[in-house]
N, C-alpha and C positions, 0 to 999 in steps of 0.2 A: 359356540356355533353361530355360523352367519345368519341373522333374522331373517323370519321367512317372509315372501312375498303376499300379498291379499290385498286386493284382488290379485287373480292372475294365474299362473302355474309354475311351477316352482319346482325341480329335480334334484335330487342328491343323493352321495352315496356316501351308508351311516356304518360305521362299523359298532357294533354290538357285541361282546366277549372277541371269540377270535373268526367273525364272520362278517363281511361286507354286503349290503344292505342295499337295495337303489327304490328310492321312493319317489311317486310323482305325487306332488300334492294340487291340488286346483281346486277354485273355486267358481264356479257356473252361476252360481246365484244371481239374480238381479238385486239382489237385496244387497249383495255386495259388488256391483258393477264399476264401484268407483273408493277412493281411498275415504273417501268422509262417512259412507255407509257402513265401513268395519266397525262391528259393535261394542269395539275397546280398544284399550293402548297397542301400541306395536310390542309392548312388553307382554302384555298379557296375552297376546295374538300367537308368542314366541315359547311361550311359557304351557297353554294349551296344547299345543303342534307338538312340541315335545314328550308330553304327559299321553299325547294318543298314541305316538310313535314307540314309546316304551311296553305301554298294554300289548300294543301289535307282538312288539319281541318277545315279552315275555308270554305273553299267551295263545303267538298264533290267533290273533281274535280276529273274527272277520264279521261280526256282528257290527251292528250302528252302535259307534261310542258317545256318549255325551261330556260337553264340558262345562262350565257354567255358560257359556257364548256362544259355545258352535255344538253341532253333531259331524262327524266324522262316518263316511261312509268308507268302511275300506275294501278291497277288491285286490285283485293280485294277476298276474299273466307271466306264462312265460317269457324270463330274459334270455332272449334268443344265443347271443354272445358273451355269456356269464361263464360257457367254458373257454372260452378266448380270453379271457385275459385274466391278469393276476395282479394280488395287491400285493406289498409287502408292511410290514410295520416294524420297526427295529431287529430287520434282518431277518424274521418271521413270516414265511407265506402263510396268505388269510384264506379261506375260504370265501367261497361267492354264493350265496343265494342264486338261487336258481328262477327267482319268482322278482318282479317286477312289482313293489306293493304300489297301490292306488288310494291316496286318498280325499274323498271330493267333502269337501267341507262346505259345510253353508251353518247361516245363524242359527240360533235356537228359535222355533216360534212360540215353546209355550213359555212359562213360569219357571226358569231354572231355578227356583227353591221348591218347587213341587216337586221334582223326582230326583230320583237317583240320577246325581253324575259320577264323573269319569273319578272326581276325589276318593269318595267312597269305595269305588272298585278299585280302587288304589289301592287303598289304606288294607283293601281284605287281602289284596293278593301279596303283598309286601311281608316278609320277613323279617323282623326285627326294623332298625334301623337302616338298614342296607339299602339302599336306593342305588339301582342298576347306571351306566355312565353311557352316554353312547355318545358317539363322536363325530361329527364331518369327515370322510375319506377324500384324503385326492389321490388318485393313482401315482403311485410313484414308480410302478414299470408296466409294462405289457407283453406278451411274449412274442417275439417274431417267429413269423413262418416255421421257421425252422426248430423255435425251441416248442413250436404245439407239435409240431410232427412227431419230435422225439418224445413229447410225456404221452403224447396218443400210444402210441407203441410203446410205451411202458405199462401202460394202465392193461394193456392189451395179454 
C-alpha cells in the first residue's frame, strides 16, 4: 500500500474481502502541523494507519482507537455516488460501501504504556493466526449512463 500522508489528508479506496472501502484520513492537529512534529517513522506512521483501518473492517468500530502514537477518531457519512460506480477485481464485481469512513488522527497525549492500545484489541479480536489483507483500490471501470440505467431497472 502507498504510505500514508501526515500531516495532511489523505483519501483512498481499500478493498476488504469482496467490498470497496473509501476512507478519508486527516490530521488537524497542531502538534502535527508540519513533517518533524510526526511522533515516528513514516514506517511506523504506515503501519498504525493500517492496524486502525483493519479494526474499522472488521469491527464496524467507531469508537476512539488507540495506537502506541496516535488516537484515531473515526466517523463515517454517506457516499453519495457509491451506487454509481463499480469496481471490478479479476473479472469479479465488488461491492461498494455505502459510507464514507473518516479518520482524524492526532498524537497520543498521555503515556501510551499506560493504557490499552489498538495491539491489544487486536490480538483479542484476531482468530488464530489469520491476519485480515486489505488492499489499495483503483477503479478499473465505472458504469456509464446507460449501463446505471439498465442495473437501476433491474434491481427494480
Amino acid at each position: 500500500m502507498r504510505p500514508f500522508k501526515l500531516p495532511g489528508t489523505d483519501t483512498r479506496l481499500i478493498q476488504h474481502n469482496n467490498t470497496v472501502y473509501k476512507f478519508k484520513i486527516t490530521s488537524h492537529s497542531d502538534s502535527i502541523s508540519d513533517q518533524n512534529n510526526v511522533p515516528c517513522s513514516a514506517r511506523e506512521v504506515q503501519v498504525e494507519i493500517e492496524k486502525i483501518i483493519r479494526v474499522i473492517l472488521r469491527m464496524n468500530a467507531s469508537a476512539p482507537l488507540k495506537t502506541k502514537h496516535f488516537v484515531a477518531y473515526p466517523s463515517h457519512k454517506p457516499w453519495k455516488v457509491h451506487s454509481l460506480i463499480q469496481f471490478k477485481r479479476h473479472g469479479k464485481i465488488l461491492k461498494t460501501d455505502p459510507s464514507v469512513w473518516i479518520l482524524d488522527i492526532h498524537p497520543r497525549a498521555d503515556d501510551a504504556s499506560s493504557s490499552e492500545s489498538l495491539n491489544e484489541e487486536l490480538s483479542s479480536s484476531e482468530t488464530g493466526d489469520k491476519v485480515d489483507k486489505i488492499r489499495q483500490f483503483t477503479p478499473t471501470q465505472s458504469l456509464s449512463s446507460k449501463e446505471k440505467t439498465n442495473n437501476a431497472q433491474k434491481k427494480s
